[in-house]
Z-matrix of the N, CA and C atoms (Angstrom, degrees):
N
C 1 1.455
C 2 1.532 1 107.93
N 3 1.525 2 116.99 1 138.20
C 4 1.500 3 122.50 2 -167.28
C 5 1.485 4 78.39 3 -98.66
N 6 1.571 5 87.04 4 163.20
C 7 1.756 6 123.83 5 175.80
C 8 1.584 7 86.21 6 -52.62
N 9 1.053 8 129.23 7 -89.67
C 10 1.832 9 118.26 8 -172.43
C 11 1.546 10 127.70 9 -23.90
N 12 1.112 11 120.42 10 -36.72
C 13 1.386 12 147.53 11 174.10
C 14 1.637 13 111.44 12 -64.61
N 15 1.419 14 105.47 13 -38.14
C 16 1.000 15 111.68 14 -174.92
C 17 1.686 16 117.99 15 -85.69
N 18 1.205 17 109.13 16 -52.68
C 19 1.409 18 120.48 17 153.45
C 20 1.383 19 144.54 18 -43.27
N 21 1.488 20 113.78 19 -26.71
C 22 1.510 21 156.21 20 140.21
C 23 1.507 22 92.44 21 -43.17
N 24 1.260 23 116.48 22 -82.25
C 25 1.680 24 110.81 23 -171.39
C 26 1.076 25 116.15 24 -52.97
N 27 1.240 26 116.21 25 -33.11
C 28 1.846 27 112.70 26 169.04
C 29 1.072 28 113.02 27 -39.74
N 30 1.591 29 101.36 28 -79.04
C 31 1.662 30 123.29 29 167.65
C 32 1.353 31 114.87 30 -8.08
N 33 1.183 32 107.53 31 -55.54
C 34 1.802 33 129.32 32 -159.98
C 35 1.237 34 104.82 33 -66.97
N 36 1.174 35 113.84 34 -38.78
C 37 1.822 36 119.28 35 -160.25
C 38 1.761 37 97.00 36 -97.25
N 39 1.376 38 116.44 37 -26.40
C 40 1.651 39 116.60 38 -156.35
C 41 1.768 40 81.38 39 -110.89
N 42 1.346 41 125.13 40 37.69
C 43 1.702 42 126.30 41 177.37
C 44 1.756 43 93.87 42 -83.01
N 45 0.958 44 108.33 43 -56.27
C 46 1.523 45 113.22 44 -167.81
C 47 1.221 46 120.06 45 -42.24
N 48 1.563 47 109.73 46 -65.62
C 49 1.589 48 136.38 47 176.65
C 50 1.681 49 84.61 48 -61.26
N 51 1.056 50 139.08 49 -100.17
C 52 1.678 51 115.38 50 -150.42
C 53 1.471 52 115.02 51 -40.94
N 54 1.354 53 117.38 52 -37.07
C 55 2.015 54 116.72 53 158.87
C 56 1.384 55 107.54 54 -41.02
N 57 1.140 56 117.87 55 -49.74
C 58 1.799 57 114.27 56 -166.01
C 59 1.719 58 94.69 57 -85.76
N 60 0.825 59 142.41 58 -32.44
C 61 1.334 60 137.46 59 -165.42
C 62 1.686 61 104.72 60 -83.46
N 63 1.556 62 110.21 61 -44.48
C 64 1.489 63 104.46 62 164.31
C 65 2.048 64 117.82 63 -60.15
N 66 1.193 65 85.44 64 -59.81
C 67 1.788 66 83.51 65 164.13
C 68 1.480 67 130.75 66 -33.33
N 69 1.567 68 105.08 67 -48.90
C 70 1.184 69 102.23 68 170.07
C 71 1.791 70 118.69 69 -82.14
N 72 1.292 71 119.78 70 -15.61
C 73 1.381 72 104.49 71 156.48
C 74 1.737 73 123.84 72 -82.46
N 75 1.404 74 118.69 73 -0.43
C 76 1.353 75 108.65 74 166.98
C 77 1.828 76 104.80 75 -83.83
N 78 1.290 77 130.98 76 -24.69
C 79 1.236 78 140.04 77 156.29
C 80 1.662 79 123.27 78 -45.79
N 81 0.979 80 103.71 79 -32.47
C 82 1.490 81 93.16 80 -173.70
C 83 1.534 82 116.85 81 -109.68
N 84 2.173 83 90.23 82 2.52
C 85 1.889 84 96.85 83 177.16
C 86 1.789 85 95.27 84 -114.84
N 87 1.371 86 101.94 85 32.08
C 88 1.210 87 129.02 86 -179.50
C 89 1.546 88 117.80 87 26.57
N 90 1.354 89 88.29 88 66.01
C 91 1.996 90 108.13 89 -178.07
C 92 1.112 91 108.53 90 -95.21
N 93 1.436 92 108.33 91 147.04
C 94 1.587 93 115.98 92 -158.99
C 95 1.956 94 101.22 93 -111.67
N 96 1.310 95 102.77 94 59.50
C 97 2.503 96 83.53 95 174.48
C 98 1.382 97 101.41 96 -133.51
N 99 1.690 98 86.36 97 145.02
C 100 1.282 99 108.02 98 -179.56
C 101 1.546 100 115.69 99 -57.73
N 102 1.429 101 122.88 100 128.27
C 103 1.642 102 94.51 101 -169.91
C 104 1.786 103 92.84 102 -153.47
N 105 1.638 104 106.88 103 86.53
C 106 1.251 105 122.06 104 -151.12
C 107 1.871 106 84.18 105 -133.60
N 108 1.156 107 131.32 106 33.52
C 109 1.423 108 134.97 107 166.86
C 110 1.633 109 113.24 108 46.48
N 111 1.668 110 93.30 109 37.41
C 112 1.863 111 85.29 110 -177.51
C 113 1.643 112 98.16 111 -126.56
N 114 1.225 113 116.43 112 167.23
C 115 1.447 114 111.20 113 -173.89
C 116 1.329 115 145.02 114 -74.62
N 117 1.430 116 99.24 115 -2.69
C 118 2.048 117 119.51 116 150.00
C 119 1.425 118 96.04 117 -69.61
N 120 1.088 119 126.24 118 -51.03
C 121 1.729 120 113.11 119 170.25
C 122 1.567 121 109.99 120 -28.97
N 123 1.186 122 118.94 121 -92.57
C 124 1.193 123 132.13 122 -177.44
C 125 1.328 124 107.05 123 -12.81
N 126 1.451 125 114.14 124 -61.15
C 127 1.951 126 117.98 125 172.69
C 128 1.158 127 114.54 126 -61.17
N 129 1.118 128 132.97 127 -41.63
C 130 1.478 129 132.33 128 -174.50
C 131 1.847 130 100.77 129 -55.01
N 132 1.521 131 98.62 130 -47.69
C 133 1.750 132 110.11 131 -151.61
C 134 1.783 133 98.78 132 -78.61
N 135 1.729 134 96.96 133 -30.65
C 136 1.986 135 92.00 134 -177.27
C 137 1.692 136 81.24 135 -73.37
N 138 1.016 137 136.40 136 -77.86
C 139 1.895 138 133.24 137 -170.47
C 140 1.432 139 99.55 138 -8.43
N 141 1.119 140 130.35 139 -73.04
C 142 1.860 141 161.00 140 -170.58
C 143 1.852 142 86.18 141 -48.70
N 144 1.061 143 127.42 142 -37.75
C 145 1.495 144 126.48 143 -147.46
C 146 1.702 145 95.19 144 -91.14
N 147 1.318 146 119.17 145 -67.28
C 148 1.489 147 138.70 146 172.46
C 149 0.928 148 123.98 147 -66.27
N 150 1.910 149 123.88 148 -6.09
C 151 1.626 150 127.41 149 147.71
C 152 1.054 151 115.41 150 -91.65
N 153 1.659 152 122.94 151 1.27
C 154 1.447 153 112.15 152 -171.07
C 155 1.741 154 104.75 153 -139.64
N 156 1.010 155 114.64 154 8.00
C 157 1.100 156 112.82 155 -170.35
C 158 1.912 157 119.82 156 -136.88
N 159 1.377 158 113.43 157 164.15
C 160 1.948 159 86.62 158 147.66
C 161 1.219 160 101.89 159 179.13
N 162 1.473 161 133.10 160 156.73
C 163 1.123 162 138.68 161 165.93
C 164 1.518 163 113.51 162 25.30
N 165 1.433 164 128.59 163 -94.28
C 166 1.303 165 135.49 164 165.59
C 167 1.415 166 129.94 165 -9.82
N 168 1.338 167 115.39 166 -38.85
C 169 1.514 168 142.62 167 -178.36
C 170 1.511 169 114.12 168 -66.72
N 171 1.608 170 95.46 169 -18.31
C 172 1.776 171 86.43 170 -165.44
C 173 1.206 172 104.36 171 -95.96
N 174 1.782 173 110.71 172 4.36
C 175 1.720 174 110.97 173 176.51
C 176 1.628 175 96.76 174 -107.48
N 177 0.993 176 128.42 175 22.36
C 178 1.214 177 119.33 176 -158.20
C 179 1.537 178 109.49 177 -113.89
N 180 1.223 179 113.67 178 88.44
C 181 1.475 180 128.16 179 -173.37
C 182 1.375 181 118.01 180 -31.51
N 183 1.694 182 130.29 181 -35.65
C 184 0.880 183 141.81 182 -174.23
C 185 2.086 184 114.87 183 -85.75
N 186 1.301 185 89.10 184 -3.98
C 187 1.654 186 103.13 185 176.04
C 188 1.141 187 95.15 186 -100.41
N 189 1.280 188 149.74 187 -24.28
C 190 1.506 189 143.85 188 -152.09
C 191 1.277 190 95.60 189 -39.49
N 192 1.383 191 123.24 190 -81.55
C 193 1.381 192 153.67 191 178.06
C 194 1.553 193 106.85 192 -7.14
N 195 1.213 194 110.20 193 -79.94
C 196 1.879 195 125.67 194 173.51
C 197 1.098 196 111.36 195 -62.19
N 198 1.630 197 128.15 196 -41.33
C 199 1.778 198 118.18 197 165.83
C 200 1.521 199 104.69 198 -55.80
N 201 0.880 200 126.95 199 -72.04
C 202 1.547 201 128.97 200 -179.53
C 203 1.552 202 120.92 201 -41.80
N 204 1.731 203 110.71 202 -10.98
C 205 1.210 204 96.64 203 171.27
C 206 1.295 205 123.23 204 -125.31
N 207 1.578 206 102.27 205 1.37
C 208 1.602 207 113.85 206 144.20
C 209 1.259 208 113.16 207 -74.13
N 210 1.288 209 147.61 208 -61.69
C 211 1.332 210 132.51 209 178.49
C 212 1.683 211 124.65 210 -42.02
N 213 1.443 212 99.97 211 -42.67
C 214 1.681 213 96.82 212 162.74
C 215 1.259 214 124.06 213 -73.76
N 216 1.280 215 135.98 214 -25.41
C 217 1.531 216 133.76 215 145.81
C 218 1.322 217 111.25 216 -55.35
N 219 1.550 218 140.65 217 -36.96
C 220 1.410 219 115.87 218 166.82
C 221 1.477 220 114.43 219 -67.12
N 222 0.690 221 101.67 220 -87.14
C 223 1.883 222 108.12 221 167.66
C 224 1.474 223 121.94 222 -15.50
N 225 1.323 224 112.56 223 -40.38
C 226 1.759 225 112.99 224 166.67
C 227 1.671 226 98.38 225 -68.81
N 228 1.190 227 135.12 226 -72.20
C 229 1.471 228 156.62 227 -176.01
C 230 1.851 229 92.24 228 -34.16
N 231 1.278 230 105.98 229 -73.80
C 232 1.809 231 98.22 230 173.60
C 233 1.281 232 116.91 231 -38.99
N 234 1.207 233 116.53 232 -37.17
C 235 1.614 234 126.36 233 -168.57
C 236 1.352 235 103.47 234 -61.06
N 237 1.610 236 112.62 235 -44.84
C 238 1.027 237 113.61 236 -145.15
C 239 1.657 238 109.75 237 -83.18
N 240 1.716 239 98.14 238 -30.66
C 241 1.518 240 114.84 239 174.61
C 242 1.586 241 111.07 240 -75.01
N 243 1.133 242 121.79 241 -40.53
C 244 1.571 243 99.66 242 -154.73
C 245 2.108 244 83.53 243 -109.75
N 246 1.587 245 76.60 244 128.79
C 247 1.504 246 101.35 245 169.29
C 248 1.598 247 111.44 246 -34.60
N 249 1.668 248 126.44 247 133.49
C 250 1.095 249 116.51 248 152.80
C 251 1.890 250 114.53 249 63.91
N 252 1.584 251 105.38 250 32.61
C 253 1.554 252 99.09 251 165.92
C 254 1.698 253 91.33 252 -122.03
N 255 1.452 254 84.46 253 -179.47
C 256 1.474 255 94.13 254 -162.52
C 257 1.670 256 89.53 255 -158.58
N 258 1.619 257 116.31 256 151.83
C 259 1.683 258 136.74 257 155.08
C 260 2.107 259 103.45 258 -43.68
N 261 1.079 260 114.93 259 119.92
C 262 1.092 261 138.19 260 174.74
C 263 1.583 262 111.09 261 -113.52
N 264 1.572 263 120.58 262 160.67
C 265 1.674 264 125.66 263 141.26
C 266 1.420 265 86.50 264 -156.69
N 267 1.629 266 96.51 265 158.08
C 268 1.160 267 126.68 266 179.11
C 269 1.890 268 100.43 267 -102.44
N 270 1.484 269 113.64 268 125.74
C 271 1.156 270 114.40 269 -170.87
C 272 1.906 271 98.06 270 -126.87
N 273 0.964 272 104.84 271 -18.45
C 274 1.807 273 108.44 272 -162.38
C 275 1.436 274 97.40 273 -93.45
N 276 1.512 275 137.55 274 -21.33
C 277 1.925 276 104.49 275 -146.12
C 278 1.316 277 71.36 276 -150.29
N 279 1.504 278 102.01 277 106.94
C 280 1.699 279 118.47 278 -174.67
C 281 1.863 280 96.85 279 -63.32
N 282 1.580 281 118.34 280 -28.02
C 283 1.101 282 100.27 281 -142.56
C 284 1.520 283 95.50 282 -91.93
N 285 1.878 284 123.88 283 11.30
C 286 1.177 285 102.46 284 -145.68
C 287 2.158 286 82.77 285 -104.61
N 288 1.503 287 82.00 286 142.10
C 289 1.707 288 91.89 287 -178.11
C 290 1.672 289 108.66 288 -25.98
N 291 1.115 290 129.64 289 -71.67
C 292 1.339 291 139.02 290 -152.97
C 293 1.657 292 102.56 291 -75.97
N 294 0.858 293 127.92 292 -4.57
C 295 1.806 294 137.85 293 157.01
C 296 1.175 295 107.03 294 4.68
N 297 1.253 296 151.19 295 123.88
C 298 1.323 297 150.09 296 -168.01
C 299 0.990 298 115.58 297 8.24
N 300 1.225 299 147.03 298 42.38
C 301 1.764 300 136.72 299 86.71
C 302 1.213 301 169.51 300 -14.25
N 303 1.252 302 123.20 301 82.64
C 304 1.655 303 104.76 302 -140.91
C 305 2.083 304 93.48 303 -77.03
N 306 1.166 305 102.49 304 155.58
C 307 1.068 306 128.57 305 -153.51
C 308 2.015 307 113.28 306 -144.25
N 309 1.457 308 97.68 307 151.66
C 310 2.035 309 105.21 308 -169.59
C 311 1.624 310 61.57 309 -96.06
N 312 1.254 311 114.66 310 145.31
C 313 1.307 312 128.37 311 130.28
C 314 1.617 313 109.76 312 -99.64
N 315 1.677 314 100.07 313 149.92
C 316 1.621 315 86.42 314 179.55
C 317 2.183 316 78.21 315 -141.36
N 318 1.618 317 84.96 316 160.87
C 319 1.425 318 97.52 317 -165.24
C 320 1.864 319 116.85 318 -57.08
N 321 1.036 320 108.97 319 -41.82
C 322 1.452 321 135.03 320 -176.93
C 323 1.361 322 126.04 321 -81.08
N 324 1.540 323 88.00 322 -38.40
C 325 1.508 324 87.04 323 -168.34
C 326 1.571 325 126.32 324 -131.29
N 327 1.613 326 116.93 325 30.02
C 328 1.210 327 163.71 326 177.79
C 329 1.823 328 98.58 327 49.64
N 330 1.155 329 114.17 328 -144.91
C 331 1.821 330 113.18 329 -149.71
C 332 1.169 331 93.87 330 -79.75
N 333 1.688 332 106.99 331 164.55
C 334 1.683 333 120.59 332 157.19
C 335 1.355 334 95.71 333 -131.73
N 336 1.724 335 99.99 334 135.53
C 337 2.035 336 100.78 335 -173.20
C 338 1.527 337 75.13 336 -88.92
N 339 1.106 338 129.83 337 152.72
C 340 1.439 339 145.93 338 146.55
C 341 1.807 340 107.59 339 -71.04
N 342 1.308 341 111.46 340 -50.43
C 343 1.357 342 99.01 341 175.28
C 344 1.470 343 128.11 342 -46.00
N 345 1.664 344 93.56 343 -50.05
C 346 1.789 345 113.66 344 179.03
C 347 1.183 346 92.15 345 -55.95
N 348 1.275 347 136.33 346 -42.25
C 349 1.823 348 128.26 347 -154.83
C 350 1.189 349 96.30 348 -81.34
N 351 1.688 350 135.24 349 -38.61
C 352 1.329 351 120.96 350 -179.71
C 353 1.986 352 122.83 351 -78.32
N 354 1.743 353 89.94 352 -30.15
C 355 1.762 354 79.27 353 159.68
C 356 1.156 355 125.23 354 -88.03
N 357 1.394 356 134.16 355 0.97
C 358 1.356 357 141.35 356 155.81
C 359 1.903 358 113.44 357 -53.20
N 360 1.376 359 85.26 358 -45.33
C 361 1.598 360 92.01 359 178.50
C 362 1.188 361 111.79 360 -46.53
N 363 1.571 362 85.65 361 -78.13
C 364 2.226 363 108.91 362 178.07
C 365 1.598 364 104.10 363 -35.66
N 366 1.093 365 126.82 364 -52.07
C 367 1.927 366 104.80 365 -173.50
C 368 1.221 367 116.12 366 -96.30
N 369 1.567 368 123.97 367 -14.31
C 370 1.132 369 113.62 368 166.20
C 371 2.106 370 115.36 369 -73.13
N 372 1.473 371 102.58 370 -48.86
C 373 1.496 372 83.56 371 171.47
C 374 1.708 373 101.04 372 102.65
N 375 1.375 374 108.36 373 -25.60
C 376 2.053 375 102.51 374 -167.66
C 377 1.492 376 92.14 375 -93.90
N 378 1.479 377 113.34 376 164.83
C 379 1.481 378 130.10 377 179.44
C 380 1.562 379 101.47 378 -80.47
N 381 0.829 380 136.53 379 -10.25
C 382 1.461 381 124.02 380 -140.48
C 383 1.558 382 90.57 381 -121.16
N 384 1.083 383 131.84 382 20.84
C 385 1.943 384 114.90 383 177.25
C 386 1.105 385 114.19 384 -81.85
N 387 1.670 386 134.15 385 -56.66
C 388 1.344 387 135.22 386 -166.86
C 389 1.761 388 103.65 387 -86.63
N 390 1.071 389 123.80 388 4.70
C 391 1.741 390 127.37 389 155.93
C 392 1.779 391 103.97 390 -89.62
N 393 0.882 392 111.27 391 -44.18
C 394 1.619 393 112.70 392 -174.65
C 395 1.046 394 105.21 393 -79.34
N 396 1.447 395 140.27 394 -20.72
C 397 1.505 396 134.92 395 151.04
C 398 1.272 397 126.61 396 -65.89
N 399 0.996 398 89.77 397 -54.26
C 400 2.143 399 98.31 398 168.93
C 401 1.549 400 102.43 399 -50.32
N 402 1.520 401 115.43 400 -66.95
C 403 1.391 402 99.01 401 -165.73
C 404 1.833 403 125.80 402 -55.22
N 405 1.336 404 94.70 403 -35.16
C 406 1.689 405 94.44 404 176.45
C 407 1.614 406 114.28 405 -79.16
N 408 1.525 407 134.25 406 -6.28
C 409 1.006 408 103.17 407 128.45
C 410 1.024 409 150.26 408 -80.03
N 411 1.487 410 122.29 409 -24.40
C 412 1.088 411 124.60 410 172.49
C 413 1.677 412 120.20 411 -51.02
N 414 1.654 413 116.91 412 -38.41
C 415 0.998 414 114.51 413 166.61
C 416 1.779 415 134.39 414 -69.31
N 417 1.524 416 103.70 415 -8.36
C 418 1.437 417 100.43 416 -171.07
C 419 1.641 418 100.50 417 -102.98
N 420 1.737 419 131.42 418 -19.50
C 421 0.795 420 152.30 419 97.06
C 422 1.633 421 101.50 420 32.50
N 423 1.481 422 102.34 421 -109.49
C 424 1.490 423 119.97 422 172.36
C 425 1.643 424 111.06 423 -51.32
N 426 0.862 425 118.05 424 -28.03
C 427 1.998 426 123.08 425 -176.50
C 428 1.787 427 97.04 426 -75.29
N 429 1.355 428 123.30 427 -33.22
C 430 1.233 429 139.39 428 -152.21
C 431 1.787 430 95.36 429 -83.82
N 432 1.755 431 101.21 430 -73.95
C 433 1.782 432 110.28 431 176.10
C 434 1.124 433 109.47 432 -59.32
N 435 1.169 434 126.15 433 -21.83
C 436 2.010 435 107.43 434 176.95
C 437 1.210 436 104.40 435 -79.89
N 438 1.249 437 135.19 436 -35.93
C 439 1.600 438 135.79 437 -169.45
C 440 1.814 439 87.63 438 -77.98
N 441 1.270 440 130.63 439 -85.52
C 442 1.419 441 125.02 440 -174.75
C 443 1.598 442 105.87 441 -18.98
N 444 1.940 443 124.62 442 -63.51
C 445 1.088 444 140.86 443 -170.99
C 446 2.091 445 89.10 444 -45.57
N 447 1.028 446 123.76 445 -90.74
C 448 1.298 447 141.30 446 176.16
C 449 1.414 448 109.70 447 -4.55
N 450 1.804 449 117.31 448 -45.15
C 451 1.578 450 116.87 449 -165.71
C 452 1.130 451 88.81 450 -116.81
């Protein structure tokens, strides 16, 4: 296991506690979202993301903290929906986009950067990205086990 790999597992295990630690700072700036790891979550939290956030933020040293603990609430929440994904990084193939990124891998329907999904949010601006991602995997997912199921 490389030094990245290793740090990644940190990451992995200390996902929770930065979820609860962001939670508790939307609590005390007395923010109101449902954030129960189900997929109205996800809408509530991109809504929460594009009223409170934008582009600029993701260089912004002093956001680290709350980016990092929205992205691990998406990424736990994906986990939780699509069958059979799991926390990933890419450590071997400098050239491949998601390059030390931790990442949902899901079985079927290959990675989701959570980062990319949260600056996707910030410049796109529409509610609808991290629902329209979920659903098309979830559907190719299901398109995938019925055909396997079938042969």
């Amino acid at each position: 296991m490389n030094q990245k790999e290793k740090i990644f597992e940190q990451w992995k295990e200390n996902t929770s506690s930065r979820i609860e630690n962001w939670k508790k700072g939307l609590i005390d700036k007395e923010e109101e979202l449902e954030l129960d790891f189900s997929e109205s979550s996800l809408s509530s939290l991109e809504n929460h993301i594009i009223s409170k956030y934008s582009p600029v933020d993701l260089k912004n040293k002093e956001k680290n903290n709350e980016l990092d603990g929205i992205v691990s609430y998406m990424g736990e929440t994906l986990i939780r929906l699509i069958p059979e994904s799991k926390w990933i990084i890419y450590t071997e193939d400098k050239t491949n986009v998601y390059y030390n990124l931790p990442c949902v891998y899901t079985k079927y329907s290959g990675s989701i950067s959570v980062h990319f999904l949260l600056r996707e949010i910030l410049n796109a601006k529409t509610f609808d990205i991290i629902e329209t991602r979920l659903k098309a995997v979830l559907k190719c997912d299901e398109e995938i086990r019925k055909h396997l199921k079938e042969n």
